[in-house]
N, C-alpha and C positions, 0 to 999 in steps of 0.2 A: 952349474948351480941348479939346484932342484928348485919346483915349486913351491916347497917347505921353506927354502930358505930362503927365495924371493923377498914371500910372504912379510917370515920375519923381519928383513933386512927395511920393508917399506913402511911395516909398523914401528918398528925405532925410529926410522928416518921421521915419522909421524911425530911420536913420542918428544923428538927432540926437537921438532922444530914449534912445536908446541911450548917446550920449557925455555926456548928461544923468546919465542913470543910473548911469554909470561915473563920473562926476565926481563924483556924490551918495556912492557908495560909497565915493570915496579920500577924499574930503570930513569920513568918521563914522570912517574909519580913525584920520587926524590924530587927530579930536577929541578920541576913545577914547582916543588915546596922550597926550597935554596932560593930558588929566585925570589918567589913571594915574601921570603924573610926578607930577601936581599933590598926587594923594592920596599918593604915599609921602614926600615934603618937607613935609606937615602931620603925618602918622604920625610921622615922624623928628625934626619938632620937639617933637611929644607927648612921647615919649620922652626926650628930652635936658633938655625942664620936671619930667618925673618924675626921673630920674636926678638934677637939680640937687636935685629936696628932698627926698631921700635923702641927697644929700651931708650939705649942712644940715645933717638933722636929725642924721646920726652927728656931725656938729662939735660942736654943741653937746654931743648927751650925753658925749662926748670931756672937752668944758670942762668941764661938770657935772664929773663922773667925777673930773677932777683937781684939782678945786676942794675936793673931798673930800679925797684924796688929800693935798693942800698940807694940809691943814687937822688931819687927823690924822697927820700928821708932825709940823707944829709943835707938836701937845700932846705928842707925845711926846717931844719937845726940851725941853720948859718943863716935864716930867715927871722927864724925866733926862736933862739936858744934858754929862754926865761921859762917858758911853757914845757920845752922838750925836756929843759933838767928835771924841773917838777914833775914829770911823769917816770921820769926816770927814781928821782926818789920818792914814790908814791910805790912803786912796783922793788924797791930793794926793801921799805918798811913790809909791805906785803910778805915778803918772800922770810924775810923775819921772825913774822909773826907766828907764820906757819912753818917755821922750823919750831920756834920755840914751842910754839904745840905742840909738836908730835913728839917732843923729847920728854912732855911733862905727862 
């Protein structure tokens, strides 16, 4: 092998281990970026599991809440049912009246 060809043989060797290098580096770019997606679509689903049992839980205390609610109205019905019907028909004359309003 001559000096000439040395030469050339150690600047290829150069060349390529250069486009090695350069391919390693776009190579950890990608990967870097895949992950990064990867972690904010786990985060994002984290979030949307938190967010539902939140929902949840305000449903239920809701239901709670008007279970109650249902409950002490009916004793106050079966208490004094005289006053409750009267509000009852105070509010079906209402609902009446502004029907027949909005049809005239």
């Amino acid at each position: 092998m001559s000096a000439k060809d040395t030469a050339e043989t150690t600047t290829g060797s150069t060349e390529l281990r250069a486009e090695i290098a350069s391919a390693r580096a776009d190579l950890a770019e990608t990967v870097d970026a895949l992950v990064a997606k990867t972690e904010v679509r786990r985060r994002a689903g984290e979030k949307a599991d938190e967010v539902r049992a939140k929902v949840t839980d305000a449903a239920h205390e809701v239901a709670d809440q008007a279970g109650i609610v249902a409950h002490d109205v009916t004793e106050a019905v079966r208490r004094r049912p005289v006053p409750a019907a009267a509000a009852v028909a105070v509010l079906v004359a209402l609902l009446v009246w502004l029907i027949s309003r909005k049809g005239s």
